[in-house]
ChimeraX commands (.cxc) that place a marker at each C-alpha (Angstrom):
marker #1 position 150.00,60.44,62.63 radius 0.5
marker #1 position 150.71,63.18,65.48 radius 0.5
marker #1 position 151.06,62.94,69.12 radius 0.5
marker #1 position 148.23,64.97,70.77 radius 0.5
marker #1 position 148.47,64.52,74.12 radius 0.5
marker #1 position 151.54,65.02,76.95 radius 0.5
marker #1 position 151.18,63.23,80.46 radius 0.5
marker #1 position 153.11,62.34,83.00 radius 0.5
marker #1 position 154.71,58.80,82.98 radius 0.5
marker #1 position 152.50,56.13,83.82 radius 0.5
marker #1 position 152.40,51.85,83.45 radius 0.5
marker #1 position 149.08,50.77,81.59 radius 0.5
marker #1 position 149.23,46.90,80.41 radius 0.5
marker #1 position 147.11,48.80,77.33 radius 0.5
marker #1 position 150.17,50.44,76.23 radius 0.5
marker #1 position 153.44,49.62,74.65 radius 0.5
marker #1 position 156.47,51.98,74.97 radius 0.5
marker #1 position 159.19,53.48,72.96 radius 0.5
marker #1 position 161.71,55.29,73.11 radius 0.5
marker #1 position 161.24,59.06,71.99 radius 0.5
marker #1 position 163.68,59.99,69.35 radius 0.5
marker #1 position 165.64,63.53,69.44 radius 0.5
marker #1 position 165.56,63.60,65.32 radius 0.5
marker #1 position 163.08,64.28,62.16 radius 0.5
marker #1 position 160.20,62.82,61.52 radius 0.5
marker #1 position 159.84,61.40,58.45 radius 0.5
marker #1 position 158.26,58.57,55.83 radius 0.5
marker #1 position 160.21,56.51,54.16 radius 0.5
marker #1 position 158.95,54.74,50.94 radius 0.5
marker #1 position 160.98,52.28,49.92 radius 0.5
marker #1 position 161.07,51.06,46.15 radius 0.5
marker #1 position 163.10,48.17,44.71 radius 0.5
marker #1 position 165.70,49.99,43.50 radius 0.5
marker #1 position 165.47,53.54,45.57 radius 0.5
marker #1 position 164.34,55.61,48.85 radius 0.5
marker #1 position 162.27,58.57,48.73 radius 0.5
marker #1 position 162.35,60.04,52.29 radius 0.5
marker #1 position 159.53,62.97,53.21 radius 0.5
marker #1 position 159.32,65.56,56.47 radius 0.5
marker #1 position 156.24,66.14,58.05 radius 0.5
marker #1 position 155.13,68.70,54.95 radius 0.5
marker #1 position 155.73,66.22,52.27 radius 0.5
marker #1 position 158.81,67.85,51.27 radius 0.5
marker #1 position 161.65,65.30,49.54 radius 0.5
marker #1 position 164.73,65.21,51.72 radius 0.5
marker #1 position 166.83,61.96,50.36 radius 0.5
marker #1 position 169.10,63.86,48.82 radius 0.5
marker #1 position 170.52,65.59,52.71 radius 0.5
marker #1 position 171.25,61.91,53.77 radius 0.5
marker #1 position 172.59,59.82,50.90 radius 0.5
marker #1 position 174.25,57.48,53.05 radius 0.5
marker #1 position 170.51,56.64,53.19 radius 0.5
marker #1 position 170.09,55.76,49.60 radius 0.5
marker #1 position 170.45,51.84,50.09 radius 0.5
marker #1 position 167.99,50.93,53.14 radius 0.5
marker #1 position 165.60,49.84,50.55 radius 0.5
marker #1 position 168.07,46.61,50.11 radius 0.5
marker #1 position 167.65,45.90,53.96 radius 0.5
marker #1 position 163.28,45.37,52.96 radius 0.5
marker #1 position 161.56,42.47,51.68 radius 0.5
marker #1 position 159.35,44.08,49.98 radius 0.5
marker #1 position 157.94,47.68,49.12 radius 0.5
marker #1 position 156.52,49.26,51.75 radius 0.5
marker #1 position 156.45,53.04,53.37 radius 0.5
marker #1 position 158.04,53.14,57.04 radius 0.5
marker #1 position 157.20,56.10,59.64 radius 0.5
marker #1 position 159.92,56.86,61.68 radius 0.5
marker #1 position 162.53,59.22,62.89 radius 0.5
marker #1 position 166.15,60.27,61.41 radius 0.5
marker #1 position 168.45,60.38,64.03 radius 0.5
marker #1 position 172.42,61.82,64.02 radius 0.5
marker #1 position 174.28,59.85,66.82 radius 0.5
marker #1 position 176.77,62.02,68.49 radius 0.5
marker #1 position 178.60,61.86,72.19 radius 0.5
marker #1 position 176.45,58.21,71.96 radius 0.5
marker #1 position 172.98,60.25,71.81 radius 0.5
marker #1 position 170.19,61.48,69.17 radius 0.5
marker #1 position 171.94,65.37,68.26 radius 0.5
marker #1 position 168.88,67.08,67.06 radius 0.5
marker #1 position 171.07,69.99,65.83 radius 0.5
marker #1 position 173.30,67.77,64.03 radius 0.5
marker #1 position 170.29,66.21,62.27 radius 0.5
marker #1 position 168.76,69.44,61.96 radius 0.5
marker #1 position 171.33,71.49,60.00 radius 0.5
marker #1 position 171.26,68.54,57.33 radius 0.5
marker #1 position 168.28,70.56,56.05 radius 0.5
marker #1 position 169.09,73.71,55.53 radius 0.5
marker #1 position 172.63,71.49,53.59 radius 0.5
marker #1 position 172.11,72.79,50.16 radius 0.5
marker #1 position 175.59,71.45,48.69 radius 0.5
marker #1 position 176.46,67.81,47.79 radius 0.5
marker #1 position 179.51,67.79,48.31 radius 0.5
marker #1 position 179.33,69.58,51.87 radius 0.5
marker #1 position 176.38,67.19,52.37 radius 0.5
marker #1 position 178.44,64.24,51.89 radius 0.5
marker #1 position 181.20,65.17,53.86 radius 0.5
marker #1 position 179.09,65.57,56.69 radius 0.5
marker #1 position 177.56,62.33,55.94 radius 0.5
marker #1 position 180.77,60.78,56.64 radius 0.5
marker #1 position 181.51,62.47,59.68 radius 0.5
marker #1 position 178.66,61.95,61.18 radius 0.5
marker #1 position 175.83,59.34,59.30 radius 0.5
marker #1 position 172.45,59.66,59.52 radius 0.5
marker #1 position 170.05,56.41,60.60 radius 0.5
marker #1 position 166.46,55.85,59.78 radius 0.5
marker #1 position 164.63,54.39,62.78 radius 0.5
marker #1 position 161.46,52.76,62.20 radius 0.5
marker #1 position 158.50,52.52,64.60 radius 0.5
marker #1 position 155.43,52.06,61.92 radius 0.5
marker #1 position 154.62,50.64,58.80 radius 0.5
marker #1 position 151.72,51.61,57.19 radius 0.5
marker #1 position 151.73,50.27,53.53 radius 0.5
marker #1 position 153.05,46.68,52.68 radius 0.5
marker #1 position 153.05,44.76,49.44 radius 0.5
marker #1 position 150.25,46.79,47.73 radius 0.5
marker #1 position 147.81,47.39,51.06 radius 0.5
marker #1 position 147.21,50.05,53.16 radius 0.5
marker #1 position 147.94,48.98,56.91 radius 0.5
marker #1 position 146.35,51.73,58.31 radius 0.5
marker #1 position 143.12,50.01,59.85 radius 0.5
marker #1 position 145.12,47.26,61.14 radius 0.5
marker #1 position 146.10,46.91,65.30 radius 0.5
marker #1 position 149.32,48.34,66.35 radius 0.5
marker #1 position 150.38,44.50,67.46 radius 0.5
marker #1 position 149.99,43.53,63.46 radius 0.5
marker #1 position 151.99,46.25,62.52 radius 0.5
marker #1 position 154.77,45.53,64.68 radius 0.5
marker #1 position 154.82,42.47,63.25 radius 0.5
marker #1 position 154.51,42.95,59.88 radius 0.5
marker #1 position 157.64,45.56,60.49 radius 0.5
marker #1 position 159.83,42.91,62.11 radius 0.5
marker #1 position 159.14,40.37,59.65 radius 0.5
marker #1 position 159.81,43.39,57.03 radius 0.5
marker #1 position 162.97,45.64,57.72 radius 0.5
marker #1 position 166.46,43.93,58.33 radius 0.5
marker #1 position 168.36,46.40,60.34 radius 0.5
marker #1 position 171.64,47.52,59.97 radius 0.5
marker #1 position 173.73,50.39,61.04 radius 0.5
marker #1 position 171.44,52.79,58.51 radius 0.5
marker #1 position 168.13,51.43,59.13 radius 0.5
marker #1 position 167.10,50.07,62.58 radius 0.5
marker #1 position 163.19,48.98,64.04 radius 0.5
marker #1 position 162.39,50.42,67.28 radius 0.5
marker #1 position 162.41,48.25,70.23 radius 0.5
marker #1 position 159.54,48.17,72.27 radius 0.5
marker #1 position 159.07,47.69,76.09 radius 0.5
marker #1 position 155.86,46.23,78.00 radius 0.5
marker #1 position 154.41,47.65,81.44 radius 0.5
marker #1 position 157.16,49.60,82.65 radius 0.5
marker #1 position 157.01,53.21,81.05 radius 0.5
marker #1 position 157.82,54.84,84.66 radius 0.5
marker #1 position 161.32,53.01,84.63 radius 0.5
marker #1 position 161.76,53.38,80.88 radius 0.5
marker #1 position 161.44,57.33,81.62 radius 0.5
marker #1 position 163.51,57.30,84.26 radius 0.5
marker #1 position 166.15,55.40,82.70 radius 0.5
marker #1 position 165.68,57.88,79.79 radius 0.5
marker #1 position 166.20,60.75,82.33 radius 0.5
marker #1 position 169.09,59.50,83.94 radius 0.5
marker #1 position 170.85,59.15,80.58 radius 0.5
marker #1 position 169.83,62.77,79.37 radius 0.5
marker #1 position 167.45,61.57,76.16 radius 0.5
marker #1 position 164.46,62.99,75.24 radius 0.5
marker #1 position 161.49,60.63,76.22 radius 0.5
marker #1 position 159.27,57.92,75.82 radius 0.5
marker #1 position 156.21,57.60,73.38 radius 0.5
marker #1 position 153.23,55.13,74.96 radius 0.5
marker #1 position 150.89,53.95,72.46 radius 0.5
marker #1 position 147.55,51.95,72.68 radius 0.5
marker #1 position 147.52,48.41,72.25 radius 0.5
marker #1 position 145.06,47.60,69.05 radius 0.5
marker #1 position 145.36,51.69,67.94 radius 0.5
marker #1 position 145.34,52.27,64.50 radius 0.5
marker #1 position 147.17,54.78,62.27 radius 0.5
marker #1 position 145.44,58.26,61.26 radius 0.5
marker #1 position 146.95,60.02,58.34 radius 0.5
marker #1 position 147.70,63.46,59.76 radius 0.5
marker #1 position 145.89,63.66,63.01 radius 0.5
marker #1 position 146.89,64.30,66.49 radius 0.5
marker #1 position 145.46,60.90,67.84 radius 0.5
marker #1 position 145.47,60.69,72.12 radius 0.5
marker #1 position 146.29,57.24,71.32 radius 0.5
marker #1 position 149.76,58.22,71.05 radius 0.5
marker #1 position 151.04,60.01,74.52 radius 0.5
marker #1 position 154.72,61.13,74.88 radius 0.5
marker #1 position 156.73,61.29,78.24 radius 0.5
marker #1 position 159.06,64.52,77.99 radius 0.5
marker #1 position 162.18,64.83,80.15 radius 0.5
marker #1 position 161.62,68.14,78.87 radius 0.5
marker #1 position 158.84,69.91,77.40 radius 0.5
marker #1 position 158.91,71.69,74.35 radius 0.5
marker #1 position 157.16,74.16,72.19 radius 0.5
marker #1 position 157.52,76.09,68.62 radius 0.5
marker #1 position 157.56,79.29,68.33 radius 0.5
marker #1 position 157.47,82.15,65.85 radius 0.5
marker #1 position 160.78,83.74,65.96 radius 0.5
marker #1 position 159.58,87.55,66.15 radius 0.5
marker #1 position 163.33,89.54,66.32 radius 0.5
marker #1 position 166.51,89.22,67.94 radius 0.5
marker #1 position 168.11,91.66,71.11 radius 0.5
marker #1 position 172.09,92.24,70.67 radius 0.5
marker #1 position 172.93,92.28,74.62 radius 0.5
marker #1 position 176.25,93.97,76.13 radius 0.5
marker #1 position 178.09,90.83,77.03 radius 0.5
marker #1 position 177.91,90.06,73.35 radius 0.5
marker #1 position 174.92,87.22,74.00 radius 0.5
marker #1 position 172.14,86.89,71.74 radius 0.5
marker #1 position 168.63,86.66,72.82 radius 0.5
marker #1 position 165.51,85.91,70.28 radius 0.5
marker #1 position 162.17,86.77,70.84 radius 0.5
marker #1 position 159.41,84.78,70.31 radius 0.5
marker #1 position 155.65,84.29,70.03 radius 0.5
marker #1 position 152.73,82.24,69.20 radius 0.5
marker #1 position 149.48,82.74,67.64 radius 0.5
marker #1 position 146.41,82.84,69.69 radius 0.5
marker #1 position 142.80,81.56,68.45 radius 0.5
marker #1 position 141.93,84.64,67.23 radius 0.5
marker #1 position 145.33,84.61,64.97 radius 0.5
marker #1 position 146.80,87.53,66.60 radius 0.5
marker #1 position 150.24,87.32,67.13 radius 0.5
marker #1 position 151.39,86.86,71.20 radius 0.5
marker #1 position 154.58,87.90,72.90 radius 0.5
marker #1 position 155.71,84.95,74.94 radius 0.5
marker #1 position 158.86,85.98,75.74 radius 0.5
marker #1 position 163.02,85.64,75.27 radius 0.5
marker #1 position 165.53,82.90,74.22 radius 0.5
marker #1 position 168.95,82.97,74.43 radius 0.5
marker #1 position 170.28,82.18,71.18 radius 0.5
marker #1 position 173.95,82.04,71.54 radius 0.5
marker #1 position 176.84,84.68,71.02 radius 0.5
marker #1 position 176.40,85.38,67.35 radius 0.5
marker #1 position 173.51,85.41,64.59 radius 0.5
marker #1 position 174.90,82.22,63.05 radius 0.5
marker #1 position 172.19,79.92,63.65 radius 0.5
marker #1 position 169.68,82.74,62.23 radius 0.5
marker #1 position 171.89,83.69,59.43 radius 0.5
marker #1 position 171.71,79.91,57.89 radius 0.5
marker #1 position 167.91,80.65,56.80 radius 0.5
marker #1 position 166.31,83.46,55.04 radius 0.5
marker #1 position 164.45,86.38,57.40 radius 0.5
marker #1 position 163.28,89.72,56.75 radius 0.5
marker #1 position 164.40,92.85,58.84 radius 0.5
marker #1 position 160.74,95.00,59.62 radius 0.5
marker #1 position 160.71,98.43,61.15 radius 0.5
marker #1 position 158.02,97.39,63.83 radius 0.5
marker #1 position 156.86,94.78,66.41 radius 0.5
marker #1 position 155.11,92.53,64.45 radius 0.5
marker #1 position 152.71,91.71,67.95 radius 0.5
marker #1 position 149.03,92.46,68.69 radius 0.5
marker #1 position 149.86,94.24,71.31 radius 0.5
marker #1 position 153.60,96.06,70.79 radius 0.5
marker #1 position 154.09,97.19,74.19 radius 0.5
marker #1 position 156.66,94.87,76.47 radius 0.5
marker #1 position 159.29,95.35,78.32 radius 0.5
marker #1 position 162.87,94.45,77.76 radius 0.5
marker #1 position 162.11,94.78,73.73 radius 0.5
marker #1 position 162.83,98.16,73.13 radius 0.5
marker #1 position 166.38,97.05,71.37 radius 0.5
marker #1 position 164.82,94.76,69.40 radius 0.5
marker #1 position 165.39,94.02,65.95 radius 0.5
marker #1 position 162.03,92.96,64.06 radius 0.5
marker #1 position 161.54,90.73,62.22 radius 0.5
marker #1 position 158.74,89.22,59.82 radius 0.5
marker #1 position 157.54,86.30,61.71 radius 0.5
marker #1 position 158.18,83.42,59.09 radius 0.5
marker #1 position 160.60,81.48,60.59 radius 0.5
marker #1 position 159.71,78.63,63.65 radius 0.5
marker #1 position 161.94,77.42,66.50 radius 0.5
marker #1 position 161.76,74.47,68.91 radius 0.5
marker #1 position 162.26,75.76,72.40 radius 0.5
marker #1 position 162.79,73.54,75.31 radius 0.5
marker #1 position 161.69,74.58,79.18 radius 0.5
marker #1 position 161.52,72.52,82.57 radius 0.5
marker #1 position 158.02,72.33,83.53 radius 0.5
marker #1 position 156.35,74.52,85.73 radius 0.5
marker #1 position 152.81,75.98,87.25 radius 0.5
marker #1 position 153.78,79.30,86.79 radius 0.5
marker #1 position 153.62,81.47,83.74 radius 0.5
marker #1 position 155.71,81.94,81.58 radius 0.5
marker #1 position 159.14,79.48,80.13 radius 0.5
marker #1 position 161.48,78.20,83.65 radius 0.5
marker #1 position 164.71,78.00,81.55 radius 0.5
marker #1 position 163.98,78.31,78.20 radius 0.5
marker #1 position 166.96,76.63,75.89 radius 0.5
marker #1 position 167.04,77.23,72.15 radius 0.5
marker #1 position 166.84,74.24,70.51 radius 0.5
marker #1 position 166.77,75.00,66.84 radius 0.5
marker #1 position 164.86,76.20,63.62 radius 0.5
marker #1 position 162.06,73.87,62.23 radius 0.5
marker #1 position 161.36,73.84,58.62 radius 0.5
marker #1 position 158.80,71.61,58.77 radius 0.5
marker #1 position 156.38,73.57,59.80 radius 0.5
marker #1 position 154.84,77.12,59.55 radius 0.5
marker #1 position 154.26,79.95,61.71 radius 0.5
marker #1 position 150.52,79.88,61.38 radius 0.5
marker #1 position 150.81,76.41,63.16 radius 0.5
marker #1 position 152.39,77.79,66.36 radius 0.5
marker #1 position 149.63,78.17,68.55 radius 0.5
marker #1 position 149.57,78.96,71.94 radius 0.5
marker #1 position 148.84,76.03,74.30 radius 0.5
marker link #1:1,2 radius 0.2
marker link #1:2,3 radius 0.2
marker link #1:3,4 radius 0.2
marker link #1:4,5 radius 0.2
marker link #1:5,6 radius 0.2
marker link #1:6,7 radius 0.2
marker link #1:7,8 radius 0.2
marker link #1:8,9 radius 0.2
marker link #1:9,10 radius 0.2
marker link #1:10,11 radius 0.2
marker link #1:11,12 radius 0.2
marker link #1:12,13 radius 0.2
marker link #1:13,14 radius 0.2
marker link #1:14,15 radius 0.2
marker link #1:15,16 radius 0.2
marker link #1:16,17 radius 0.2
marker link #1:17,18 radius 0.2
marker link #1:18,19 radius 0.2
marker link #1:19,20 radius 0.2
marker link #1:20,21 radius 0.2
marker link #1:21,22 radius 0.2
marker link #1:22,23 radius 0.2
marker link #1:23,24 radius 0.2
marker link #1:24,25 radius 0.2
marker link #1:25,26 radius 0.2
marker link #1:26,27 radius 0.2
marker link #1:27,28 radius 0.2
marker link #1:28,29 radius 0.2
marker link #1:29,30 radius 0.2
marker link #1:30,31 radius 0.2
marker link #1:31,32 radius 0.2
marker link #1:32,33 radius 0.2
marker link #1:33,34 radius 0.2
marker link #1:34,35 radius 0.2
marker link #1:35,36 radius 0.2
marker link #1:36,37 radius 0.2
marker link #1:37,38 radius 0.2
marker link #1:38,39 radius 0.2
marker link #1:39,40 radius 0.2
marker link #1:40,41 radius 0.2
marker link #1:41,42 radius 0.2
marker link #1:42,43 radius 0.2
marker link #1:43,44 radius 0.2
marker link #1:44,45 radius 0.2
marker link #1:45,46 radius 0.2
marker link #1:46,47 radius 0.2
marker link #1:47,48 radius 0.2
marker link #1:48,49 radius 0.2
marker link #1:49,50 radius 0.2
marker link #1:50,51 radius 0.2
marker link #1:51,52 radius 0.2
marker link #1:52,53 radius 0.2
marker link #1:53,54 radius 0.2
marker link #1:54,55 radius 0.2
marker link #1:55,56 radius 0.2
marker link #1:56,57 radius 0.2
marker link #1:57,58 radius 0.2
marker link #1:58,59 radius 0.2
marker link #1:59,60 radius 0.2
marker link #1:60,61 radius 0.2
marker link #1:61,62 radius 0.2
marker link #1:62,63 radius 0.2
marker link #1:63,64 radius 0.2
marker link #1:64,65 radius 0.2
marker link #1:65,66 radius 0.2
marker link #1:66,67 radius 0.2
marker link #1:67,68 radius 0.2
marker link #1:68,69 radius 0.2
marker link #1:69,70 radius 0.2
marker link #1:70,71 radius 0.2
marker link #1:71,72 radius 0.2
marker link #1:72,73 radius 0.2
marker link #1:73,74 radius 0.2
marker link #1:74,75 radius 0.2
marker link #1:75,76 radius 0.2
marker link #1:76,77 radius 0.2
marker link #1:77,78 radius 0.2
marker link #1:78,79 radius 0.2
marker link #1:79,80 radius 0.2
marker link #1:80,81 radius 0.2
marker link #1:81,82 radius 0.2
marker link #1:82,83 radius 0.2
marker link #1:83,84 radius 0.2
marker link #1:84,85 radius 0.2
marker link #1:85,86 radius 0.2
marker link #1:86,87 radius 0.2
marker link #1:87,88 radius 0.2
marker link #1:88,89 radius 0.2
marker link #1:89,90 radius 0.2
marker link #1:90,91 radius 0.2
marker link #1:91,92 radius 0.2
marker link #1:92,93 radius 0.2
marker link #1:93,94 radius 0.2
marker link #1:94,95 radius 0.2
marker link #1:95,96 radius 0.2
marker link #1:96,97 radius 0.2
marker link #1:97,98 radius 0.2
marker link #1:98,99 radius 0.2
marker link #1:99,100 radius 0.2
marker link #1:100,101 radius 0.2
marker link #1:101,102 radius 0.2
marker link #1:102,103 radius 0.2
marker link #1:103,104 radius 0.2
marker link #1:104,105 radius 0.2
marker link #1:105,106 radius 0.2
marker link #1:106,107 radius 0.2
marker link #1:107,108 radius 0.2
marker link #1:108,109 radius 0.2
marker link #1:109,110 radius 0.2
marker link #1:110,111 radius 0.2
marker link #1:111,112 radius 0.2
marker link #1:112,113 radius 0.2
marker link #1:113,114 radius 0.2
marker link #1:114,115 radius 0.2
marker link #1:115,116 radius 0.2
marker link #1:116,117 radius 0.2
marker link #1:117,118 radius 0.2
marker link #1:118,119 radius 0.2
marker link #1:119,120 radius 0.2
marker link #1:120,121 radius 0.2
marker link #1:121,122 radius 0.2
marker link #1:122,123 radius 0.2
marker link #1:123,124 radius 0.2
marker link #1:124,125 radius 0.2
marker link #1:125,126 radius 0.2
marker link #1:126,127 radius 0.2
marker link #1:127,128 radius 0.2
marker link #1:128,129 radius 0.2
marker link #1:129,130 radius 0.2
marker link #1:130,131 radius 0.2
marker link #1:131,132 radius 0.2
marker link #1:132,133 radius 0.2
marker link #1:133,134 radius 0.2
marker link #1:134,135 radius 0.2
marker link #1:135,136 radius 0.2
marker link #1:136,137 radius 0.2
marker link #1:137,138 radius 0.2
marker link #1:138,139 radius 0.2
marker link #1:139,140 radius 0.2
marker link #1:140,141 radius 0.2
marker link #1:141,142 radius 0.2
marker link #1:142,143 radius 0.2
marker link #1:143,144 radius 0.2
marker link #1:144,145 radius 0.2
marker link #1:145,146 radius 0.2
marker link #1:146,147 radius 0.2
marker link #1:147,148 radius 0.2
marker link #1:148,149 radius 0.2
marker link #1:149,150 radius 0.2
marker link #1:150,151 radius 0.2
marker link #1:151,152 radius 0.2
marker link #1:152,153 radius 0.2
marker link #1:153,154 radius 0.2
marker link #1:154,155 radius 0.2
marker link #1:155,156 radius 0.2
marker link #1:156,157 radius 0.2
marker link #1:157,158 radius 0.2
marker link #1:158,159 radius 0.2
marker link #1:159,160 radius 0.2
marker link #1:160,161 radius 0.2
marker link #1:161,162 radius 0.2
marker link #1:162,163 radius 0.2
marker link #1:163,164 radius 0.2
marker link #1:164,165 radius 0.2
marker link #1:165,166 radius 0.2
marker link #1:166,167 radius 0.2
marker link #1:167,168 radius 0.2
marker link #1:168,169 radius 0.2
marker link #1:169,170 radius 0.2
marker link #1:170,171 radius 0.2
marker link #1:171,172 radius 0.2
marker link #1:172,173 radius 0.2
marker link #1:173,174 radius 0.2
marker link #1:174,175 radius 0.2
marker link #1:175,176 radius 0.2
marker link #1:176,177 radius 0.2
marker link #1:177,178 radius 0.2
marker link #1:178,179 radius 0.2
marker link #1:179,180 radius 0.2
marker link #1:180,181 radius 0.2
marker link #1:181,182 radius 0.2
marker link #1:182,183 radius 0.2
marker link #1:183,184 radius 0.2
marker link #1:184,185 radius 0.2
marker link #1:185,186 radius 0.2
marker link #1:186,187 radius 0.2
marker link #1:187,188 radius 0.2
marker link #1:188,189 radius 0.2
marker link #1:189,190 radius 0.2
marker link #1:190,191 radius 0.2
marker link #1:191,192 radius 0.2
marker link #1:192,193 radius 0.2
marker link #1:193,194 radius 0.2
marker link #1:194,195 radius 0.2
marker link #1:195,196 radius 0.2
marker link #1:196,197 radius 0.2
marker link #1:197,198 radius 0.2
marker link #1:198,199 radius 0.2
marker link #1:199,200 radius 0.2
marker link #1:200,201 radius 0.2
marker link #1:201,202 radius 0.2
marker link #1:202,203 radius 0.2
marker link #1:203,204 radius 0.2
marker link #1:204,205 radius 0.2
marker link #1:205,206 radius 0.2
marker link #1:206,207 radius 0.2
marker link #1:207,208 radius 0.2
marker link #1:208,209 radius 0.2
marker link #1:209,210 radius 0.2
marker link #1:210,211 radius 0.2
marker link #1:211,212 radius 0.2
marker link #1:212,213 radius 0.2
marker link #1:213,214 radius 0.2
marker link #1:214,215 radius 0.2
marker link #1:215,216 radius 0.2
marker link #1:216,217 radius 0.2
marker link #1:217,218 radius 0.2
marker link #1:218,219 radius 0.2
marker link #1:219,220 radius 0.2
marker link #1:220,221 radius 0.2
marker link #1:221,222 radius 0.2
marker link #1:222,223 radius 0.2
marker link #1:223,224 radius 0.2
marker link #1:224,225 radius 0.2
marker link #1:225,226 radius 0.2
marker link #1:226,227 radius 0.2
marker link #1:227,228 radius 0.2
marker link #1:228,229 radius 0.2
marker link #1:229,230 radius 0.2
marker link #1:230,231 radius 0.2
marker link #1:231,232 radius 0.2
marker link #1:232,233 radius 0.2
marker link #1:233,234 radius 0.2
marker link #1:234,235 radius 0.2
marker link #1:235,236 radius 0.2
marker link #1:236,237 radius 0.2
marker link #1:237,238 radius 0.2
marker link #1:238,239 radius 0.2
marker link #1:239,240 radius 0.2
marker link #1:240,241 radius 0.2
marker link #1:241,242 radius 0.2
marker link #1:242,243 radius 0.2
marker link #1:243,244 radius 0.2
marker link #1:244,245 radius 0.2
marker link #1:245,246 radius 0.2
marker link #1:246,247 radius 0.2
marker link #1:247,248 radius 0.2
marker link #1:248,249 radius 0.2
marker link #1:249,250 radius 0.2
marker link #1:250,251 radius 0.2
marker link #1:251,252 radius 0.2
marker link #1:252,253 radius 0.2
marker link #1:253,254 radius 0.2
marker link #1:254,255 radius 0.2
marker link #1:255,256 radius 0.2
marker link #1:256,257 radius 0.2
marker link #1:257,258 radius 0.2
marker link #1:258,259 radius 0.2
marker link #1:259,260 radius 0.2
marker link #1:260,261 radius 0.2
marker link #1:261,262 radius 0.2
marker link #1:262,263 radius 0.2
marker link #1:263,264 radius 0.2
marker link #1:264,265 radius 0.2
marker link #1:265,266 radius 0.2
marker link #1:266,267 radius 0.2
marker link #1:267,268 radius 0.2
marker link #1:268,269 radius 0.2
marker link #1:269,270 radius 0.2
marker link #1:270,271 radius 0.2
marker link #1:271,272 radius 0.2
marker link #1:272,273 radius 0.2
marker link #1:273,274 radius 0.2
marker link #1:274,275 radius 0.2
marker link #1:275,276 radius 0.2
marker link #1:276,277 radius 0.2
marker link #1:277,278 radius 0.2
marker link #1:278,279 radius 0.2
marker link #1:279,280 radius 0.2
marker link #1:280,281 radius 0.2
marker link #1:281,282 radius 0.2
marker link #1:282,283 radius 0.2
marker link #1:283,284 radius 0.2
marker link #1:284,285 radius 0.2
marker link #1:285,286 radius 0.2
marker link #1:286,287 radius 0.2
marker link #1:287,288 radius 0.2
marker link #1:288,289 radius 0.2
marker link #1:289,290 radius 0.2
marker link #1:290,291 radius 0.2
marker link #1:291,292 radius 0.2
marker link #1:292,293 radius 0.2
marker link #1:293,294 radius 0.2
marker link #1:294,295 radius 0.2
marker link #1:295,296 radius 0.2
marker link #1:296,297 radius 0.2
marker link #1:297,298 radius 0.2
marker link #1:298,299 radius 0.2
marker link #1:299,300 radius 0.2
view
């Protein structure tokens, strides 16, 4: 289930709130004896966090969890600390990371229990039926929930520099898949993905990406620039192609003309304060998503 709708905070006695979580999504299905752990495109990641292996020992029974995996660092959610996990392809590197800095699974949903789907059941049920089911511990924790006062929540949020708070519907149920407006998040900052289009080598040795989104037509839009850092490193740890030409509808824009092109494949998260005006007020990098395509950035 996907969050379709941003808003501005608000209190609602309809609604429950949660913190928002600065990791990966994911499903956890929990055996007896083992943890198979999915991203948002089914793909099996358990074996990037094996100091998640055992949470299966902390359920009563089995059951499949949605929730968030989280990297705690500087006492906050490190979504690039989480995030380079995946691209992780060696065990032993992968466990030595593990180490240094473990991985938690938080849950915030349950949505199969003991043989039945929970899907159709109230939010309220599930909650309960998740309390009565996980027993947390430093791997696996349940996500708390707060009644009535989202505006303080997201300012207390704010103040300590996390991402945001998720307000959900009181009796909502749980669609496989969908953006559901039952579910509305409360950004600190907002965010976007975008296809990364090419990559601009400035003279005081910064990097700057450029990036796009598809329109409903499925042409490919300019949106802007990025800056990615000082080197390519962060591009380097996933696969790109180098093309001789803009791969936009419409070529022609300003600033681009040291561009190196590239085929639009690979999707980053970019976070921007928000404004009335067009274009992104202080755009900041926040990472490559490989959850998700580049046919599914589309413009907003």
């Amino acid at each position: 289930m996907l969050i379709a709708d941003q808003k501005k905070p608000f209190d609602d006695p309809n609604y429950i709130y949660e913190l928002k979580f600065d990791g990966i999504r994911c499903l956890a299905y929990l055996e007896s004896d083992k943890v198979d752990l999915r991203n948002k495109r089914n793909k099996e990641i358990t074996s990037l966090f094996p100091e998640l292996n055992e949470i299966y020992l902390q359920v009563n029974s089995r059951c499949i969890l949605d929730g968030e995996i989280v990297v705690i660092k500087n006492n906050k959610p490190d979504f690039f600390e989480v995030q380079k996990r995946t691209i992780m392809t060696n065990p032993f590197k992968i466990k030595l990371q593990a180490d240094r800095l473990p991985a938690a699974f938080v849950a915030y949903d349950i949505i199969f229990l003991d043989n039945e789907l929970l899907i159709d059941k109230g939010l309220e049920e599930r909650k309960t039926l998740i309390n009565k089911t996980v027993h947390e511990n430093e791997r696996i924790a349940i996500s708390k929930v707060f009644e009535n006062n989202g505006i303080v929540l997201f300012n207390l949020t704010k103040a300590q520099g996390l991402e945001g708070v998720v307000a959900k519907r009181k009796g909502s149920k749980y669609f496989f898949g969908k953006e559901s407006k039952d579910w509305i998040k409360f950004k600190v900052l907002e965010d976007q993905d975008y296809v990364v289009c090419g990559y601009i080598q400035k003279p005081n040795n910064m990097t700057s990406i450029v990036i796009g989104q598809y329109n409903n037509k499925k042409e490919l839009i300019y949106k802007g620039h990025v800056t990615l850092g000082s080197s390519l490193r962060i591009l380097n740890q996933h696969e790109y192609k180098v093309i001789n030409y803009s791969p936009f509808s419409d070529p022609v824009h300003t600033g681009n003309e040291n561009a190196v092109w590239l085929e639009p494949e690979l999707v980053c998260i970019v976070e921007y304060m928000p404004s009335n005006k067009e274009g992104l007020r202080q755009p900041v990098f926040k990472g490559i998503r490989t959850d998700k395509t580049a046919n599914e950035c589309i413009e907003k």
